[in-house]
Wavefront OBJ file of the C-alpha trace (Angstrom):
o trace
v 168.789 48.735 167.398
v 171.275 48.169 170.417
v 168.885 50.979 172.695
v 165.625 49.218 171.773
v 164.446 46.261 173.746
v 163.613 44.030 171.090
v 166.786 45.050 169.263
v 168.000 41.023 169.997
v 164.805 40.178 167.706
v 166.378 42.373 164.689
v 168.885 41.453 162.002
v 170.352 43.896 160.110
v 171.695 42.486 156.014
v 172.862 44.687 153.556
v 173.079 44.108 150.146
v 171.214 43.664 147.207
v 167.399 43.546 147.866
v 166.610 40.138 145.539
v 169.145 38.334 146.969
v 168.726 38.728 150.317
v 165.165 37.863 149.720
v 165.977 34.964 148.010
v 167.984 33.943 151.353
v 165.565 34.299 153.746
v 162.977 31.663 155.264
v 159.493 32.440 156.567
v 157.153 33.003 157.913
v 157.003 36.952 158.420
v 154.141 38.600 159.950
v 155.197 41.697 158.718
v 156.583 42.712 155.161
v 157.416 46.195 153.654
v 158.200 46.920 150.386
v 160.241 50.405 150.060
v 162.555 49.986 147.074
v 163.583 50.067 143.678
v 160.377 49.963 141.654
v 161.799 48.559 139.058
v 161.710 45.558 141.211
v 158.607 45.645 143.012
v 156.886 42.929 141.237
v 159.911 40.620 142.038
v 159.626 42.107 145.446
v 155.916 41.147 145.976
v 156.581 37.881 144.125
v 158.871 37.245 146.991
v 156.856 38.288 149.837
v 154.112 36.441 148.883
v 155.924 33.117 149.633
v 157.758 34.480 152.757
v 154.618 36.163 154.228
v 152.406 34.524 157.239
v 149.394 33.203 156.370
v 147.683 35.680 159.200
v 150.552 38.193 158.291
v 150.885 41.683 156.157
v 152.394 42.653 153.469
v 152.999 46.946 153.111
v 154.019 48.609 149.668
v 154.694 51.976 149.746
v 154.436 54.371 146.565
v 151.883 52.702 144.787
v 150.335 55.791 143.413
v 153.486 56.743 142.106
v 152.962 60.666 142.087
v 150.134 60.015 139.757
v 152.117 58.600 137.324
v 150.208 54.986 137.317
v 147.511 56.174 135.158
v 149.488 57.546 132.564
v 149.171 55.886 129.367
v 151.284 54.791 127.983
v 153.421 54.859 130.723
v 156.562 56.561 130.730
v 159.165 54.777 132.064
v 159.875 51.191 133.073
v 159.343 51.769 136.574
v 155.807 53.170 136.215
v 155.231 50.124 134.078
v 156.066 47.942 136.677
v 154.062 49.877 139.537
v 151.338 49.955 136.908
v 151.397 45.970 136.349
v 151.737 45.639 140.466
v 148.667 47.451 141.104
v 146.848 45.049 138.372
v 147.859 42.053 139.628
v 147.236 43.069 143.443
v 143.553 43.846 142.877
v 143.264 40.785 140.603
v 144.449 38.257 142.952
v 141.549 36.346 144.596
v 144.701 34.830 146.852
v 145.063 37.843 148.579
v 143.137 40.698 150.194
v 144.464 44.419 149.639
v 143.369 47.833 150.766
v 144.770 50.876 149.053
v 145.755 53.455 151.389
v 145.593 56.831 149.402
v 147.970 58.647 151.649
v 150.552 60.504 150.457
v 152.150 58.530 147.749
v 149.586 55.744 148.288
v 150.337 52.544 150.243
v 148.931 48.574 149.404
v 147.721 46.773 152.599
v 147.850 43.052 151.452
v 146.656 40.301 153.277
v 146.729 36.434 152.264
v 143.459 35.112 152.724
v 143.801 31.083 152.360
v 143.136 30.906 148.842
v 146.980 31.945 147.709
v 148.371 29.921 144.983
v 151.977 28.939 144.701
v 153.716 31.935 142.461
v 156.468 31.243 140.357
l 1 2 3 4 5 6 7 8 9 10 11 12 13 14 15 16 17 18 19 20 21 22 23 24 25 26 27 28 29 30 31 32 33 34 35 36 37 38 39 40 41 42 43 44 45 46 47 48 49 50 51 52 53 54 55 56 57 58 59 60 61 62 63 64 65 66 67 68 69 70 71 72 73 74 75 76 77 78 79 80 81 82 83 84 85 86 87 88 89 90 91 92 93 94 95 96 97 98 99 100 101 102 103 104 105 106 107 108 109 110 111 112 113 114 115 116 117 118
């Protein structure tokens, strides 16, 4: 980050991905979501409270090779990313456009009407 000139506007923290998201304070304009999908609920759970109101939100993988319209699913993590896509396009809080390239990517946008999540 040291050769970029915005590298003073970038933290670097390692460590598990829950708790350092439980450690940070808002707002973020920008939020990607590139992990274990196990997690990715508690992931966009997270974001949700940490993003702008005028900000993004990015999660990559959504399509899952396919996998997220297997029934039933067959694993945990394709239960989860199954469940995520649900509750995305379900959400009258939030505004999402699904990218389908690649391995599919969620363009979420608050728009005013977010509820607290819990």
């Amino acid at each position: 980050f040291a050769k970029s000139p915005h590298g003073r506007k970038i933290e670097l923290r390692m460590g598990p991905a829950l708790e350092t998201l439980r450690s940070l304070t808002g707002p973020f304009d920008l939020i990607f979501i590139d992990a274990d999908k196990a997690n990715y609920l508690n992931y966009y759970r997270r974001a949700l409270e940490l993003v702008a109101e005028t900000g993004v939100i990015l999660i990559d993988n959504v399509l899952w090779s396919g996998e997220v319209l297997l029934q039933p699913p067959p694993d945990r993590s394709t239960a989860v990313m199954q469940e995520l896509n649900r509750i995305i396009a379900a959400d009258p809080g939030v505004m999402a456009v699904l990218v389908t390239i690649r391995d599919g990517v969620f363009v979420v946008r608050p728009t005013g009407a977010r509820k607290k999540t819990s």
